[in-house]
TIMI-83204 format. One record per residue: residue number from 1; residue in three letters; x, y, z of N, C-alpha, C, O in turn. Coordinates in nm, 3 decimals. Layout:
REM residues N
num  residu  n_c1  n_c2  n_c3  ca_c1  ca_c2  ca_c3  c_c1  c_c2  c_c3  o_c1  o_c2  o_c3
NUM  Ala  X  Y  Z  X  Y  Z  X  Y  Z  X  Y  Z $
...
REM end
This chain:
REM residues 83
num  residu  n_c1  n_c2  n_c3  ca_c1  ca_c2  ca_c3  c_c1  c_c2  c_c3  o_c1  o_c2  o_c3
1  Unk  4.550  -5.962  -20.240  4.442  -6.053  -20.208  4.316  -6.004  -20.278  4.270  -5.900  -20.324 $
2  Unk  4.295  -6.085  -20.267  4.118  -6.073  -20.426  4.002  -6.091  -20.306  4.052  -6.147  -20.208 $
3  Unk  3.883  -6.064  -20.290  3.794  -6.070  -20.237  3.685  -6.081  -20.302  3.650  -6.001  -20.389 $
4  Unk  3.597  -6.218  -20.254  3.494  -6.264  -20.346  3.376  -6.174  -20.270  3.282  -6.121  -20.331 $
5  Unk  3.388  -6.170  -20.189  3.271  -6.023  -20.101  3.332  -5.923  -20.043  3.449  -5.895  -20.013 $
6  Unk  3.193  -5.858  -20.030  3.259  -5.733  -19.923  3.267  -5.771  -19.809  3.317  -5.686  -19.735 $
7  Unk  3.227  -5.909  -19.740  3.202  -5.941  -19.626  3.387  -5.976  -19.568  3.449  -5.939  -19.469 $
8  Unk  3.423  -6.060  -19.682  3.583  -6.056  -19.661  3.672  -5.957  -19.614  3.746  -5.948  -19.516 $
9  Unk  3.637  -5.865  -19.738  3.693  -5.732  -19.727  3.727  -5.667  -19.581  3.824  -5.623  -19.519 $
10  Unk  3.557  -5.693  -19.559  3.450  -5.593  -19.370  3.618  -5.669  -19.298  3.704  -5.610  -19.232 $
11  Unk  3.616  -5.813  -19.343  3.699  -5.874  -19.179  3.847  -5.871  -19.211  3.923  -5.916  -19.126 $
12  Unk  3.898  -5.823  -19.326  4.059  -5.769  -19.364  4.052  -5.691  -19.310  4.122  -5.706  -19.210 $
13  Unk  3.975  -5.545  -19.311  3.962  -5.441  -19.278  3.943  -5.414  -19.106  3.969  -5.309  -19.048 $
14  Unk  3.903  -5.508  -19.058  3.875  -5.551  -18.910  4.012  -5.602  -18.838  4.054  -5.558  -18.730 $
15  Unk  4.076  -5.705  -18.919  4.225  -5.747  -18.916  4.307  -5.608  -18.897  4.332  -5.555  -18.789 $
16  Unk  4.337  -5.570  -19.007  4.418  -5.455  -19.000  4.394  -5.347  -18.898  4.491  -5.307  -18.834 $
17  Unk  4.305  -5.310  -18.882  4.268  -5.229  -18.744  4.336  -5.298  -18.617  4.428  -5.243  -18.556 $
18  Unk  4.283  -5.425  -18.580  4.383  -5.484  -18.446  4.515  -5.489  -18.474  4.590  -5.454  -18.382 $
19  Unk  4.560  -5.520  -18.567  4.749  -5.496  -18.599  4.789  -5.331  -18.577  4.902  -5.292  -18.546 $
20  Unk  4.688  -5.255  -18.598  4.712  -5.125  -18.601  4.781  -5.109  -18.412  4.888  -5.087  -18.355 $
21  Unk  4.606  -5.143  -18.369  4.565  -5.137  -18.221  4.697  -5.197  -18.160  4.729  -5.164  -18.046 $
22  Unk  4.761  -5.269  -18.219  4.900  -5.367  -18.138  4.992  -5.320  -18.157  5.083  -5.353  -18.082 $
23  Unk  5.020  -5.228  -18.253  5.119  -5.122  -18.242  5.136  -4.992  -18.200  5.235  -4.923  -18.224 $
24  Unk  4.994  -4.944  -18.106  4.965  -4.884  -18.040  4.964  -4.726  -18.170  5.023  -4.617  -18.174 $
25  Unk  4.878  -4.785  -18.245  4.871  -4.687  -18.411  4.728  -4.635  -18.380  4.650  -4.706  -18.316 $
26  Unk  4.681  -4.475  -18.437  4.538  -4.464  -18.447  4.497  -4.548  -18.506  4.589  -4.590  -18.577 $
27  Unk  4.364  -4.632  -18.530  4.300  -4.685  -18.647  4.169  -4.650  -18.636  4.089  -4.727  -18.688 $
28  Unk  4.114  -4.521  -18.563  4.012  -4.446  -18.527  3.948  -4.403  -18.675  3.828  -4.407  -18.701 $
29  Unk  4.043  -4.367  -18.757  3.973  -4.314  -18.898  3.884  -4.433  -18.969  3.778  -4.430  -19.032 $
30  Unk  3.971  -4.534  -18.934  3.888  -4.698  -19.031  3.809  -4.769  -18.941  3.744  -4.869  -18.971 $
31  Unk  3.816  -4.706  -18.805  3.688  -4.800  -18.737  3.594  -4.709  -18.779  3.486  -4.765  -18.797 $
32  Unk  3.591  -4.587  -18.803  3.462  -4.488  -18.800  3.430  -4.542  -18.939  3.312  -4.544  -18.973 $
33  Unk  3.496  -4.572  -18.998  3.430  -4.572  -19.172  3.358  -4.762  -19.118  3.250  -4.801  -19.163 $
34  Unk  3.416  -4.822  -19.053  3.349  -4.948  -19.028  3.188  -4.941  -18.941  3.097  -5.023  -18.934 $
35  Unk  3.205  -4.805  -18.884  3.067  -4.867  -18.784  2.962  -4.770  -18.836  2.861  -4.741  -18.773 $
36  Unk  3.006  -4.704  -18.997  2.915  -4.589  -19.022  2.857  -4.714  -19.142  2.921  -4.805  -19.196 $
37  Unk  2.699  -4.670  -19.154  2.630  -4.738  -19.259  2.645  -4.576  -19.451  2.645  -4.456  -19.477 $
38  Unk  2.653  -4.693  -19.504  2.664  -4.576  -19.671  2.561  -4.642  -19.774  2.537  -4.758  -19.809 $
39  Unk  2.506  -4.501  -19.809  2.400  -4.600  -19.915  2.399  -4.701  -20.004  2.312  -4.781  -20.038 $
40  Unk  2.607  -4.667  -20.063  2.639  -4.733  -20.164  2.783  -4.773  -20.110  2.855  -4.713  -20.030 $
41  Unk  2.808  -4.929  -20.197  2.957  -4.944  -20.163  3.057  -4.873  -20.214  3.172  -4.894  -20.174 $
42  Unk  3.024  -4.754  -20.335  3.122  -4.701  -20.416  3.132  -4.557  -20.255  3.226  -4.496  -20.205 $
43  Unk  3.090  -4.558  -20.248  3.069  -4.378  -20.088  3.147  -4.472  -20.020  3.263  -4.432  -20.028 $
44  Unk  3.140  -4.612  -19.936  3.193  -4.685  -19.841  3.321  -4.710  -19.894  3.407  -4.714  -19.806 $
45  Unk  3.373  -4.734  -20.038  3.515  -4.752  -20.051  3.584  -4.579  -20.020  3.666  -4.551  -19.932 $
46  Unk  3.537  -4.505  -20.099  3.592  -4.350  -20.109  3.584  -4.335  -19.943  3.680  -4.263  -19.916 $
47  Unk  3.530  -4.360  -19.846  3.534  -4.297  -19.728  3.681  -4.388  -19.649  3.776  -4.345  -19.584 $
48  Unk  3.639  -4.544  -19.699  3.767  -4.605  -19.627  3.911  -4.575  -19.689  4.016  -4.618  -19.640 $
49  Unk  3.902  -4.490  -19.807  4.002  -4.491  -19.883  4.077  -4.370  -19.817  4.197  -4.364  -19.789 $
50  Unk  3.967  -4.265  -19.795  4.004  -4.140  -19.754  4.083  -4.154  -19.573  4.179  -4.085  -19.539 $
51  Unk  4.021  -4.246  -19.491  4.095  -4.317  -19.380  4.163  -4.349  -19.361  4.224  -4.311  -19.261 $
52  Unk  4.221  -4.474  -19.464  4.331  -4.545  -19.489  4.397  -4.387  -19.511  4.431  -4.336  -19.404 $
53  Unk  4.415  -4.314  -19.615  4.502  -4.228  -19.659  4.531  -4.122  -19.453  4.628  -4.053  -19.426 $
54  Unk  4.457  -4.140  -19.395  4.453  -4.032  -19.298  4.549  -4.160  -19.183  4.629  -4.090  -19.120 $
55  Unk  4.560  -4.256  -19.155  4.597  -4.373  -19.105  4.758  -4.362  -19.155  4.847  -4.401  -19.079 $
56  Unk  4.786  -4.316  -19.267  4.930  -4.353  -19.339  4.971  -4.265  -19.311  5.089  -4.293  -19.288 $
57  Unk  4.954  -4.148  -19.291  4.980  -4.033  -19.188  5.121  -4.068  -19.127  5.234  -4.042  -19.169 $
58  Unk  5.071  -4.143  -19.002  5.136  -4.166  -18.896  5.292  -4.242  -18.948  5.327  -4.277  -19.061 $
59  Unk  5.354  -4.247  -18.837  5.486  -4.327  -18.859  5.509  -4.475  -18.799  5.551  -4.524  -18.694 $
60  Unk  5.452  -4.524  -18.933  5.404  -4.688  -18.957  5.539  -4.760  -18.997  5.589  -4.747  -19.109 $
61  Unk  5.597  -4.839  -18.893  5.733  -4.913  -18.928  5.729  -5.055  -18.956  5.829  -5.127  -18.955 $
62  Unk  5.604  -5.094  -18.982  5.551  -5.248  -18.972  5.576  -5.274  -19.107  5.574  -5.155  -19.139 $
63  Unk  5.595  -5.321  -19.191  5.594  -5.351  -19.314  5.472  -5.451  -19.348  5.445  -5.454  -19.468 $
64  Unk  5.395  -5.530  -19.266  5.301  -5.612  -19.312  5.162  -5.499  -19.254  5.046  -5.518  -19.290 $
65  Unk  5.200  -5.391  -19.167  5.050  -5.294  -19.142  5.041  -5.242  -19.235  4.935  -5.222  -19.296 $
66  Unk  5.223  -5.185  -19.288  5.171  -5.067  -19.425  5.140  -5.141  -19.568  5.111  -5.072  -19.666 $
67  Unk  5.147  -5.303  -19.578  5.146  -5.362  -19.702  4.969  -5.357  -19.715  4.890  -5.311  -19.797 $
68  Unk  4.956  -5.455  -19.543  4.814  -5.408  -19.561  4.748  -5.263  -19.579  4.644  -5.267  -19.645 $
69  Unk  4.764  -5.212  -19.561  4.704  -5.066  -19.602  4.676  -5.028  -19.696  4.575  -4.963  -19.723 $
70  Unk  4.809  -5.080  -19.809  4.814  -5.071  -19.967  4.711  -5.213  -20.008  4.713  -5.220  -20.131 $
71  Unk  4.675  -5.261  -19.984  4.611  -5.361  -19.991  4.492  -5.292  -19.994  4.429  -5.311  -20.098 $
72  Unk  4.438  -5.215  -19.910  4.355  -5.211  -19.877  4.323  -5.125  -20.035  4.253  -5.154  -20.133 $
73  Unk  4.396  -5.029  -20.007  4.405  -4.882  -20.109  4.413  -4.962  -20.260  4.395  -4.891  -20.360 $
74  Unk  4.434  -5.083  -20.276  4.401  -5.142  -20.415  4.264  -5.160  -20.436  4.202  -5.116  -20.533 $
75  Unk  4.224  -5.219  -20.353  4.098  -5.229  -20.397  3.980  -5.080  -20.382  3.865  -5.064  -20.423 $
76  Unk  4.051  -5.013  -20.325  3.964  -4.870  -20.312  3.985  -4.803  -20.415  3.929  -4.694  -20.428 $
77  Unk  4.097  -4.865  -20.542  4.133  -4.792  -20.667  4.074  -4.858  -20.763  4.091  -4.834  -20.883 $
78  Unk  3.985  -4.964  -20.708  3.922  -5.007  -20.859  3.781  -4.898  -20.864  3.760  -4.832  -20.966 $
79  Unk  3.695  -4.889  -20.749  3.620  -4.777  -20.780  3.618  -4.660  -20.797  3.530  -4.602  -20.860 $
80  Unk  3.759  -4.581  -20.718  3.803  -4.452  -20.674  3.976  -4.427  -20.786  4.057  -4.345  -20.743 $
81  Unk  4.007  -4.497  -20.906  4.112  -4.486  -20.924  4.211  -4.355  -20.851  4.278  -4.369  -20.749 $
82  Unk  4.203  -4.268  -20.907  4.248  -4.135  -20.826  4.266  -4.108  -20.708  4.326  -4.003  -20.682 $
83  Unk  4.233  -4.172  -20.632  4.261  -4.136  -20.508  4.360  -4.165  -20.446  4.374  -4.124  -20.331 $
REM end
């Protein structure tokens, strides 16, 4: 999925957290990166990226939580390739 804002992004990222929450999954790492303010969106992708990566951790059997996740982690590789 392509996102014409970050505002999209904010409510994918909001999505995926309650799918988390319904599988009774942490999603503590990506709400904290949601309710923290960053000077820049390139710090706000690297922090959600670093979350997401701490989130995949766990033992995720959903196939549409962990697609989203990679979803997520695409677009955190256009600023952060490496990570």
């Amino acid at each position: 999925m392509k996102y014409r804002t970050s505002d999209e992004l904010y409510k994918f990222i909001n999505q995926v957290i309650s799918e988390l929450e319904t599988l009774q999954l942490d999603a503590k790492p990506i709400q904290d990166v949601q309710k923290t303010a960053f000077t820049t969106s390139s710090e706000w992708l690297g922090e959600l990226g670093r979350a997401v990566r701490e989130v995949q951790k766990q033992n995720i059997t959903n196939d549409t939580v962990t697609s989203h996740l990679l979803e997520i982690m695409h677009t955190v590789h256009k600023a952060w390739p490496h990570m």
